[in-house]
TORKOL-4160 file (C-alpha; in steps of 0.2 Angstrom, whole numbers, padded with zeros to 4 digits, m for minus):
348
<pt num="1" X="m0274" Y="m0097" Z="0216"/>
<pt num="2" X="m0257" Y="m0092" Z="0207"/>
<pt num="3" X="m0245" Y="m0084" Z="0218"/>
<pt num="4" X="m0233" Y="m0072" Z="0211"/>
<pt num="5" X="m0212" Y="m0077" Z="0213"/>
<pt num="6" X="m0198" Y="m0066" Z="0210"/>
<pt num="7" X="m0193" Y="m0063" Z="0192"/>
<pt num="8" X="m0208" Y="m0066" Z="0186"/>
<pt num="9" X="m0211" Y="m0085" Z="0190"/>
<pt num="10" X="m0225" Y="m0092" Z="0196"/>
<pt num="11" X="m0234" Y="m0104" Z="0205"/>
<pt num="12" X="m0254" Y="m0112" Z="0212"/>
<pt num="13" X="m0251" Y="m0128" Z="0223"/>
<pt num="14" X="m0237" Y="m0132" Z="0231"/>
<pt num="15" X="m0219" Y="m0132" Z="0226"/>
<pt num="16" X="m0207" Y="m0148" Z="0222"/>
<pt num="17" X="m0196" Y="m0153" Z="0233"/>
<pt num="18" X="m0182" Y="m0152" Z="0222"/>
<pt num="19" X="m0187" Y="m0135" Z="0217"/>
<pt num="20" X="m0184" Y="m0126" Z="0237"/>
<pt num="21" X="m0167" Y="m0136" Z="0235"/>
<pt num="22" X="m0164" Y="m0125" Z="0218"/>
<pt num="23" X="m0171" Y="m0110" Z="0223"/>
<pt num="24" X="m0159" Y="m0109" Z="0236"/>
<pt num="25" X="m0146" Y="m0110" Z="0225"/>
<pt num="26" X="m0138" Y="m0127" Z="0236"/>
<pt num="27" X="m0145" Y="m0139" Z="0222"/>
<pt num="28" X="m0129" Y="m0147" Z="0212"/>
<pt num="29" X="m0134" Y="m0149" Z="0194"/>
<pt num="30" X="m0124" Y="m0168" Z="0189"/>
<pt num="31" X="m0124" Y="m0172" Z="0169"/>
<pt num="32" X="m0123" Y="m0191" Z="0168"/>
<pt num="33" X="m0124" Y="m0189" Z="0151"/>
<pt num="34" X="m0127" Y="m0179" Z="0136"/>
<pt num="35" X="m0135" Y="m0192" Z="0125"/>
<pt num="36" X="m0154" Y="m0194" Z="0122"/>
<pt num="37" X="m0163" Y="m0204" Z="0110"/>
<pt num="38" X="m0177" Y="m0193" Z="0109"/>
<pt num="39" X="m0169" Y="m0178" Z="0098"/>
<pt num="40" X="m0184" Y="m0161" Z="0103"/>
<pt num="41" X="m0180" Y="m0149" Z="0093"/>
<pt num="42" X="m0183" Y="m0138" Z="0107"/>
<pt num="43" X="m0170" Y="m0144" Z="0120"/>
<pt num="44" X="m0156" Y="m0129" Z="0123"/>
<pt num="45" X="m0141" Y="m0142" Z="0130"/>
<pt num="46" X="m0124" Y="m0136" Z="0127"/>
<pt num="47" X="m0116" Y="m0141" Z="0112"/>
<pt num="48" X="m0100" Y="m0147" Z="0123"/>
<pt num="49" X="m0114" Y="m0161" Z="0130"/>
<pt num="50" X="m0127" Y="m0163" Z="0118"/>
<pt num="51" X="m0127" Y="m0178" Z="0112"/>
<pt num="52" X="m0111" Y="m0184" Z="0119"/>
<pt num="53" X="m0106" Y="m0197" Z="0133"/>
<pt num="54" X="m0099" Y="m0183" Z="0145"/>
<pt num="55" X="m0100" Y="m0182" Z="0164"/>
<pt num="56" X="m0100" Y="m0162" Z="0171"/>
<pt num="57" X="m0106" Y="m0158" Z="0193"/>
<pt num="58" X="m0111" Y="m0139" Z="0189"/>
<pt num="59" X="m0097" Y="m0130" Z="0176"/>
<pt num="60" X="m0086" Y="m0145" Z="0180"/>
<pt num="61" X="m0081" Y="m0158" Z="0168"/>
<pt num="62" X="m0080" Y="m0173" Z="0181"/>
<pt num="63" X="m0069" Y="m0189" Z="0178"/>
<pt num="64" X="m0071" Y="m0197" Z="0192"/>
<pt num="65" X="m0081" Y="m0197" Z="0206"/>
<pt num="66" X="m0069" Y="m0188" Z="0219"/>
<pt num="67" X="m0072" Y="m0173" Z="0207"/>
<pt num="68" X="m0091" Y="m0176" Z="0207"/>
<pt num="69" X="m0088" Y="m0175" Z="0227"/>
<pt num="70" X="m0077" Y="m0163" Z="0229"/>
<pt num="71" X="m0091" Y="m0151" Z="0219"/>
<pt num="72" X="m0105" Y="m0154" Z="0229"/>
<pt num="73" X="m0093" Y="m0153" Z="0243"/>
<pt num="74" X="m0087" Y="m0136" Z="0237"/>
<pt num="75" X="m0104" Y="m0128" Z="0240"/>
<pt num="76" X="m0112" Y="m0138" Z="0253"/>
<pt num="77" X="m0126" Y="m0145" Z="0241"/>
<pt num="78" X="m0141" Y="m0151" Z="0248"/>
<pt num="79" X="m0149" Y="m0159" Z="0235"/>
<pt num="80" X="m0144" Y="m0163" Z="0218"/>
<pt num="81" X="m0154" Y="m0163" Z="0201"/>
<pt num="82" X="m0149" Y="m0178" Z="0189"/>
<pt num="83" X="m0150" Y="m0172" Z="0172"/>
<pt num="84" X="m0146" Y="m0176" Z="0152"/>
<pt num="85" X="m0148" Y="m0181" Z="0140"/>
<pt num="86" X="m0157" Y="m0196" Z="0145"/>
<pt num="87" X="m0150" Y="m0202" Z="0165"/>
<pt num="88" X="m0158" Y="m0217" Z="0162"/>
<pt num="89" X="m0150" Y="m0224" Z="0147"/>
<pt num="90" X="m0134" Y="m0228" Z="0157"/>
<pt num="91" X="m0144" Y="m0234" Z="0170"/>
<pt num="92" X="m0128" Y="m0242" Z="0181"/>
<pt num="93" X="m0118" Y="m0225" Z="0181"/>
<pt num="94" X="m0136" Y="m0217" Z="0187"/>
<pt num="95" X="m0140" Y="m0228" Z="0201"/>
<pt num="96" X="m0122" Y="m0229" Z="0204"/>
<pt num="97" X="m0120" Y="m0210" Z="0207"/>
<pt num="98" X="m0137" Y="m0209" Z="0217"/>
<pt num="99" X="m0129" Y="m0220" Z="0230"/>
<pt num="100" X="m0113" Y="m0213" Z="0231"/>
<pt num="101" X="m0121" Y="m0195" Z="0234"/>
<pt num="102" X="m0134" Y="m0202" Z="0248"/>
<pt num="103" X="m0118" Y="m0215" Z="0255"/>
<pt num="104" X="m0107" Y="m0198" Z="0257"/>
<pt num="105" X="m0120" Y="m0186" Z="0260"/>
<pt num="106" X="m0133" Y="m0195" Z="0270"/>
<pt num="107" X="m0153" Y="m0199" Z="0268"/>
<pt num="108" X="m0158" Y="m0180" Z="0268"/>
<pt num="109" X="m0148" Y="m0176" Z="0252"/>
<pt num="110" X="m0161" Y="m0173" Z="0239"/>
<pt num="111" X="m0159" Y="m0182" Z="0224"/>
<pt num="112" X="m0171" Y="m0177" Z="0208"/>
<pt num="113" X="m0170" Y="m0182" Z="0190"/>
<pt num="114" X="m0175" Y="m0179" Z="0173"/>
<pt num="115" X="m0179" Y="m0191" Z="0159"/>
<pt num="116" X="m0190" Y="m0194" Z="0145"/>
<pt num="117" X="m0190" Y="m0213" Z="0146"/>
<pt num="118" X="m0206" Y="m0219" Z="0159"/>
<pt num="119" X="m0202" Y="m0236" Z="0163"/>
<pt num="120" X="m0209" Y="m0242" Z="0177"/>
<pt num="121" X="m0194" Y="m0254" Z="0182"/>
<pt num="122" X="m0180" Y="m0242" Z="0179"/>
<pt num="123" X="m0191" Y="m0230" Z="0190"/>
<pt num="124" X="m0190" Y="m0244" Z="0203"/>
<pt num="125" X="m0172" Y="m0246" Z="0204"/>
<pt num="126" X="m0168" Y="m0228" Z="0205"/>
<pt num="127" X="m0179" Y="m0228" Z="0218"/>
<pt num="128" X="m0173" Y="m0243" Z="0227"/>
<pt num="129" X="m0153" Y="m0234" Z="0223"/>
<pt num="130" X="m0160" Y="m0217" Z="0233"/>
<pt num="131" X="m0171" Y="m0206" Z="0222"/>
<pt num="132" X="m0183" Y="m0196" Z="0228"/>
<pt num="133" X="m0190" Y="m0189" Z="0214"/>
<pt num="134" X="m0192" Y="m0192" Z="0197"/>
<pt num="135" X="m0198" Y="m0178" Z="0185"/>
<pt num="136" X="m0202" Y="m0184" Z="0166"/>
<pt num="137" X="m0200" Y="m0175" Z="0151"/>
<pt num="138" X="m0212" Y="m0182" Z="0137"/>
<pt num="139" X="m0208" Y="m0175" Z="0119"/>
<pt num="140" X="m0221" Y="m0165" Z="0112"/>
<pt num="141" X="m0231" Y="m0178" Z="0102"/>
<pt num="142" X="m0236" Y="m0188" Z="0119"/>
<pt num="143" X="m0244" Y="m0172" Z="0129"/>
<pt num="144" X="m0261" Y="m0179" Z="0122"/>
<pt num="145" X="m0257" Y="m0196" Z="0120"/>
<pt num="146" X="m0252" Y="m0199" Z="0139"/>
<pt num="147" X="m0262" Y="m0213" Z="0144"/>
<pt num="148" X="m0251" Y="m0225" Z="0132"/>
<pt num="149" X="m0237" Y="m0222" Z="0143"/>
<pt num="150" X="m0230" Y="m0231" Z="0160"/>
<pt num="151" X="m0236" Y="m0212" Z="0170"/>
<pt num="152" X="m0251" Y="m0219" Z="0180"/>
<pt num="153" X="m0244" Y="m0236" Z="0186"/>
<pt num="154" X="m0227" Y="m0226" Z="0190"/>
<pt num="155" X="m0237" Y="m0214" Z="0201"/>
<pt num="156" X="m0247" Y="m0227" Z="0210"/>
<pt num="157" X="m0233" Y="m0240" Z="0213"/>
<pt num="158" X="m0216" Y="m0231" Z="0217"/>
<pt num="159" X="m0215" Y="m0221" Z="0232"/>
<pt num="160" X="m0205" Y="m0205" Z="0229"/>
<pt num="161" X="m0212" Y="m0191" Z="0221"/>
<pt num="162" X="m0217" Y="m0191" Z="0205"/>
<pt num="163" X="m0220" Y="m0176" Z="0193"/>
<pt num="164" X="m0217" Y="m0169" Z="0175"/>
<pt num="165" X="m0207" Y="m0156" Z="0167"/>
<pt num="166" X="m0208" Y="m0148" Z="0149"/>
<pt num="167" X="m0207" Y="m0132" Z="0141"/>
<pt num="168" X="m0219" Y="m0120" Z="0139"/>
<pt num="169" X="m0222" Y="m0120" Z="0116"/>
<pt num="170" X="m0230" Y="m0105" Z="0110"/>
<pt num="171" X="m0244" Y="m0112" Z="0105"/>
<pt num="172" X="m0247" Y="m0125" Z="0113"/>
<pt num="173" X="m0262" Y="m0122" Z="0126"/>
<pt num="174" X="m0272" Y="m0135" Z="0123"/>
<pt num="175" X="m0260" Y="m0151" Z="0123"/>
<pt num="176" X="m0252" Y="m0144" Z="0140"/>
<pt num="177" X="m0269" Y="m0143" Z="0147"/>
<pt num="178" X="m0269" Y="m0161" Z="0140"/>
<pt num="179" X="m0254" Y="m0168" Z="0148"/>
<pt num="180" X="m0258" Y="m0156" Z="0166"/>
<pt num="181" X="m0275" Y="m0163" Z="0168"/>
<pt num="182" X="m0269" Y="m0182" Z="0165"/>
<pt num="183" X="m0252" Y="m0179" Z="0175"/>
<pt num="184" X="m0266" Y="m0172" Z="0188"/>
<pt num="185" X="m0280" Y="m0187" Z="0184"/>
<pt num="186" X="m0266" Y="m0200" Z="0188"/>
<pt num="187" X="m0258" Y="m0195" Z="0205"/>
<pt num="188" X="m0242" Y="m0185" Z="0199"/>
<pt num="189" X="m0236" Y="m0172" Z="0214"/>
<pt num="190" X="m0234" Y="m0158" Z="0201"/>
<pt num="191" X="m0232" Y="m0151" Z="0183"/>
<pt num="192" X="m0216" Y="m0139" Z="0180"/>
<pt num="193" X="m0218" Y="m0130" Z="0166"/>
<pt num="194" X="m0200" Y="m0119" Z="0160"/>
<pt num="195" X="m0202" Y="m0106" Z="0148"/>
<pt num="196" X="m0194" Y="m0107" Z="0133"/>
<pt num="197" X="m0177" Y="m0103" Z="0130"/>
<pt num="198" X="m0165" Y="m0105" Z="0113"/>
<pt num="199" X="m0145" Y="m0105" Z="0115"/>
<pt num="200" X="m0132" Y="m0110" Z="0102"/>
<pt num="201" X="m0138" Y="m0128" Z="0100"/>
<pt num="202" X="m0157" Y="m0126" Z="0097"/>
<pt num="203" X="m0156" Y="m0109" Z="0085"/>
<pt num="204" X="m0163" Y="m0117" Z="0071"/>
<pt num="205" X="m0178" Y="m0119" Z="0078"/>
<pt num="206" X="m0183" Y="m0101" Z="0081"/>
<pt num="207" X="m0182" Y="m0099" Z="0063"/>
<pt num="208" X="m0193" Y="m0115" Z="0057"/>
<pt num="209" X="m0207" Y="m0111" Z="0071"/>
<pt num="210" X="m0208" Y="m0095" Z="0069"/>
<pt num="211" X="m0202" Y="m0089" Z="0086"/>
<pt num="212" X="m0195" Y="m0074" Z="0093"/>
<pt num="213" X="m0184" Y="m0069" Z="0106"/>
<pt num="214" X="m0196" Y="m0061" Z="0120"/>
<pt num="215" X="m0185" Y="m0044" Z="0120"/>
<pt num="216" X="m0167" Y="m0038" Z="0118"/>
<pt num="217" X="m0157" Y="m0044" Z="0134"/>
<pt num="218" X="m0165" Y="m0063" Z="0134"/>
<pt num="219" X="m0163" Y="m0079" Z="0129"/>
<pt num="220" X="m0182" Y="m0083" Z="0132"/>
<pt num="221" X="m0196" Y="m0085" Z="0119"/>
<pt num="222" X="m0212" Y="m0073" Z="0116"/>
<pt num="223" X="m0226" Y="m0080" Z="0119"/>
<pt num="224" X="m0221" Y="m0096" Z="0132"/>
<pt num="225" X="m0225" Y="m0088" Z="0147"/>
<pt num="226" X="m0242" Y="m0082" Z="0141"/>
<pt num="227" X="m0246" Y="m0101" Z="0138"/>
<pt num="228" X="m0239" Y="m0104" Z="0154"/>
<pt num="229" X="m0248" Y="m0093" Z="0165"/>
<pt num="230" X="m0264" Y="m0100" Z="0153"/>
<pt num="231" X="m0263" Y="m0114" Z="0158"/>
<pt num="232" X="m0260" Y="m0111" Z="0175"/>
<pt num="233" X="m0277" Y="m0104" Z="0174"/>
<pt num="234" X="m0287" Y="m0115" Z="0167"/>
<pt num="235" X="m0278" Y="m0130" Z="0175"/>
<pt num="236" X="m0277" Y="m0138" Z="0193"/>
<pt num="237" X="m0263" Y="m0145" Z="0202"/>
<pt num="238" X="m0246" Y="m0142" Z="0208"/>
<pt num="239" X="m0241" Y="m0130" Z="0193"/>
<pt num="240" X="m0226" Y="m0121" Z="0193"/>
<pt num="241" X="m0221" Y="m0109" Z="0181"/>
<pt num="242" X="m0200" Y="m0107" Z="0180"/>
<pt num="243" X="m0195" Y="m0091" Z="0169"/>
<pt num="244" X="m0180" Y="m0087" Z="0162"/>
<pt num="245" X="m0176" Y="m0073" Z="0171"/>
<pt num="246" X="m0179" Y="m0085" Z="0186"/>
<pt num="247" X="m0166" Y="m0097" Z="0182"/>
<pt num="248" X="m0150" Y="m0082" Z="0180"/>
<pt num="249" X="m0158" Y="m0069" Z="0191"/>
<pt num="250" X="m0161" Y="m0082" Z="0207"/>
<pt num="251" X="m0157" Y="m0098" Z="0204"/>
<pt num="252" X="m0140" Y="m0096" Z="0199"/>
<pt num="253" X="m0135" Y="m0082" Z="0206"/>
<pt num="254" X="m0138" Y="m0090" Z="0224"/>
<pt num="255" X="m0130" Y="m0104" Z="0219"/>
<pt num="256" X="m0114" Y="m0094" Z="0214"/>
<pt num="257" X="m0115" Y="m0082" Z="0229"/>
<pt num="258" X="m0117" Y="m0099" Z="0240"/>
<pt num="259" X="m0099" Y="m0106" Z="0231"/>
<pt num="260" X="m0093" Y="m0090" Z="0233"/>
<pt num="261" X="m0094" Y="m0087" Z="0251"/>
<pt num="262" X="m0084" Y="m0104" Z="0252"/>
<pt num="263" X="m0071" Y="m0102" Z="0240"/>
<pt num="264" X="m0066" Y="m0084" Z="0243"/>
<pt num="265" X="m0049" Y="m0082" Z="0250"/>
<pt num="266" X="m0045" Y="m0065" Z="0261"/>
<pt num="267" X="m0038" Y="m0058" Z="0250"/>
<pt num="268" X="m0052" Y="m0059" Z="0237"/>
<pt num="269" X="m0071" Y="m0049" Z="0238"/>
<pt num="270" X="m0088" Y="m0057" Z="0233"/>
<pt num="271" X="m0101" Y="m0045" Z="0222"/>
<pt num="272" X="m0118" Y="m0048" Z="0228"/>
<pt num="273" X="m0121" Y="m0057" Z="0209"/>
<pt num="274" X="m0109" Y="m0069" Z="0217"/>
<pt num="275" X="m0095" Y="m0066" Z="0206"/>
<pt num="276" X="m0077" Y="m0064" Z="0215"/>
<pt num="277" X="m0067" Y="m0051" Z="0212"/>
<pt num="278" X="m0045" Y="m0053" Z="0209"/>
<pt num="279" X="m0032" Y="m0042" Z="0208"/>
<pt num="280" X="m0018" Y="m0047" Z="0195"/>
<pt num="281" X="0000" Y="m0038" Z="0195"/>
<pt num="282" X="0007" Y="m0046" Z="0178"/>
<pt num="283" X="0026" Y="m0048" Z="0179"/>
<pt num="284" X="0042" Y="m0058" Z="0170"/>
<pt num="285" X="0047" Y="m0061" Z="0188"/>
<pt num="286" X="0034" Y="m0062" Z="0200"/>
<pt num="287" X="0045" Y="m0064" Z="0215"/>
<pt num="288" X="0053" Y="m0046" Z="0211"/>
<pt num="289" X="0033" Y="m0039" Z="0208"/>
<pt num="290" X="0030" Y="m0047" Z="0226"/>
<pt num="291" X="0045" Y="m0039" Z="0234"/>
<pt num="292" X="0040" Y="m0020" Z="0227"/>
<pt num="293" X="0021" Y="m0024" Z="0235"/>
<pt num="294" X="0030" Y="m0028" Z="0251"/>
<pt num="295" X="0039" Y="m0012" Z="0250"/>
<pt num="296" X="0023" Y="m0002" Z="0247"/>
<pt num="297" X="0017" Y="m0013" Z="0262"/>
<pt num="298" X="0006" Y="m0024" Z="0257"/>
<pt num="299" X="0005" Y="m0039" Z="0269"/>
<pt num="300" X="0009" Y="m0057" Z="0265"/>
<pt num="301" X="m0009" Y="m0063" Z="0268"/>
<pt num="302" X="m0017" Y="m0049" Z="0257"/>
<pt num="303" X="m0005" Y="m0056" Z="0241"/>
<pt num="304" X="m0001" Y="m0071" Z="0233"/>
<pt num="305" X="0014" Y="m0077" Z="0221"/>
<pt num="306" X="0007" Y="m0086" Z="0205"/>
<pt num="307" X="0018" Y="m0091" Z="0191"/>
<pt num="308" X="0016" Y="m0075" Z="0178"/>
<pt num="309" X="0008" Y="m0064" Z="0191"/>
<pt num="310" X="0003" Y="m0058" Z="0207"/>
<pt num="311" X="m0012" Y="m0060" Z="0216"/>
<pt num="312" X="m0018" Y="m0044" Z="0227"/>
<pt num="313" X="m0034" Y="m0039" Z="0236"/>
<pt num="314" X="m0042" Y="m0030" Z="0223"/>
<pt num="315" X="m0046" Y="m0015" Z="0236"/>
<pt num="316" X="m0026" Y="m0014" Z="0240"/>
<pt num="317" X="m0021" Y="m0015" Z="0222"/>
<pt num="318" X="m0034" Y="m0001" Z="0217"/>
<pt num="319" X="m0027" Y="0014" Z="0228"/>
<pt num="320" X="m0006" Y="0008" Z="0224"/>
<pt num="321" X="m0010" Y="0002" Z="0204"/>
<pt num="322" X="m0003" Y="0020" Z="0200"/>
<pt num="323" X="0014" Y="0020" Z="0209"/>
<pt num="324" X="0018" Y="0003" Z="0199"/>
<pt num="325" X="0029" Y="m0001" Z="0186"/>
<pt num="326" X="0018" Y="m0018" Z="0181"/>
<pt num="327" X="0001" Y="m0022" Z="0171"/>
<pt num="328" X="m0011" Y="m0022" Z="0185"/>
<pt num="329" X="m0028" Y="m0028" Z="0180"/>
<pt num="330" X="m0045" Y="m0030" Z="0192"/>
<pt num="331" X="m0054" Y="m0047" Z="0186"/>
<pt num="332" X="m0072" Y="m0053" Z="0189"/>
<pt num="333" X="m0074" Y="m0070" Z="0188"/>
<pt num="334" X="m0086" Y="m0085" Z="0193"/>
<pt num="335" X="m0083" Y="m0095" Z="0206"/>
<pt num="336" X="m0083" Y="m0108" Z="0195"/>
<pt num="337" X="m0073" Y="m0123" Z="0188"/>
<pt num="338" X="m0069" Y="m0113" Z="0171"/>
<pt num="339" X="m0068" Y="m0097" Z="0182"/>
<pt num="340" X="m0076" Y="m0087" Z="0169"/>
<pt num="341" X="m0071" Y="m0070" Z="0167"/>
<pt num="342" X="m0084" Y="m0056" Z="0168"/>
<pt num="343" X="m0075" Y="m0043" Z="0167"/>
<pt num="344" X="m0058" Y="m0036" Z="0165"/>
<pt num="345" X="m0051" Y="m0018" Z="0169"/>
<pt num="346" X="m0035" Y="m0011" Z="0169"/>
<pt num="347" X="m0029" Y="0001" Z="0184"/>
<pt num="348" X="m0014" Y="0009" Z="0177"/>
């Protein structure tokens, strides 16, 4: 039976373990690399990581492993999801990170991972360094040709959970009812299947397949959730169907609103999509902007003194913008590394 999830995702069986952890939005998301050998034209990895040897923990661009840390620190991770490019070909700096996480984090820090390579000894030794589940991502030509690969003897002989993970192709039914009922067949815990999405480094494809985008306000694919939810139907198993509203609307938004809540300051506020909310007073001399906000009694605690501006609670700032002589601006922003900003409107 396929039970209905919010934003449209779905799922018959039993969820992965890593996947409550994501749901939750307290999953860390830890780049090792962004090099693969396998090249799918399908993959939709930034173009500030494809293909290059880079270390990011969330939106962070890590170079050591206090920063790694400090990150999953920053929003009380739970679990962590090892992802690429390819984690295991730097197979040191993998097994490496996965014991540095369990060593700070303890036993109950859930470690996934995501790799195309199926090799039963590398499995092993992430095993043996922590991991406690492993989700393979075979390029589209093996999803019939499965029993050639390590899968089976991986399943039987390591011990942590063991599933696979691929994007829903239009038009691809019948090899993803190939690969669910040998994945199945074998003893893999589950099959995870994302819709498809295209971002700036996968474009071209869309063009040479013939795809389109599902509407006007999405980065997902027509056509990949009806093969997903096909196959759901035709298949049995631990399915999961991930869609693309899914990963924005829940996913990381929960993560966001979780960071949020820790990093806030009193004199910040937290939108329900998670984002925080700043006042800015721009000024050549910040100290004078401070001492007119003390004058129009604003405390000490509800301000702070940056280098080429002033930080004020947003909901202070709204009702006094007027009687100022400065630029005062209201920012949106993610709670992020790069502090994105959403939004910015001027109050005076």
């Amino acid at each position: 039976m396929i039970e209905e999830m919010e934003c449209g995702s779905a799922c018959s069986g039993s969820l992965a373990k890593g996947c409550e952890h994501c749901i939750n939005g307290s999953k860390m998301v830890l780049l090792v690399t962004g090099k693969c050998p396998c090249g799918c034209y399908y993959c939709p990895v930034s173009l500030e990581k494809k293909g290059k040897d880079v270390v990011y923990a969330n939106e962070l661009r890590a170079q050591s492993d206090e920063d790694i840390l400090a990150e999953a620190e920053s929003m009380e991770a739970t679990g962590t999801g090892i992802t690429g490019g390819d984690p295991l070909i730097c197979m040191e700096r993998t097994a490496h990170m996965i014991r540095m996480l369990k060593d700070r984090f303890g036993p109950e820090h859930h470690i996934h991972l995501y790799t195309a390579t199926m090799d039963l000894q590398k499995a092993k030794a992430l095993e043996d360094a922590g991991l406690d589940e492993i989700r393979f991502h075979p390029p589209r030509e093996m999803w019939t040709r499965m029993g050639e690969t390590q899968l089976a003897r991986i399943a039987e002989e390591c011990g942590m959970d063991v599933g696979i993970e691929v994007p829903a192709l239009p038009g691809s039914e019948d090899e993803l009812c190939a690969l669910v009922d040998y994945a199945m067949s074998v003893g893999a815990d589950f099959v995870n299947l994302n819709e498809l999405e295209f971002s700036e480094s996968n474009w071209d494809m869309m063009a040479a397949n013939g795809y389109e985008a599902r509407d006007e306000v999405s980065a997902a694919v027509l056509g990949s959730e009806e093969v997903a939810r096909a196959v759901m139907e035709r298949c049995e198993g631990n399915i999961h169907f991930c869609s693309s509203p899914f990963k924005d609307g829940v996913q990381l938004r929960r993560r966001l609103v979780r960071k949020a809540e820790r990093a806030c300051t009193d004199y910040q506020a937290i939108t329900e999509d998670g984002t925080i909310v700043r006042g800015f007073v721009y000024a050549k001399d910040p100290s004078a902007a401070a001492e007119r906000l003390r004058e129009l009694g604003v405390e000490e605690d509800m301000m702070r003194v940056m280098d080429d501006r002033v930080e004020v609670a947003p909901w202070i700032l709204e009702d006094i913008a007027e009687d100022l002589e400065y630029r005062c601006y209201m920012s949106e922003q993610y709670p992020t590394a790069d502090a994105l900003e959403v939004e910015r409107t001027p109050l005076n």
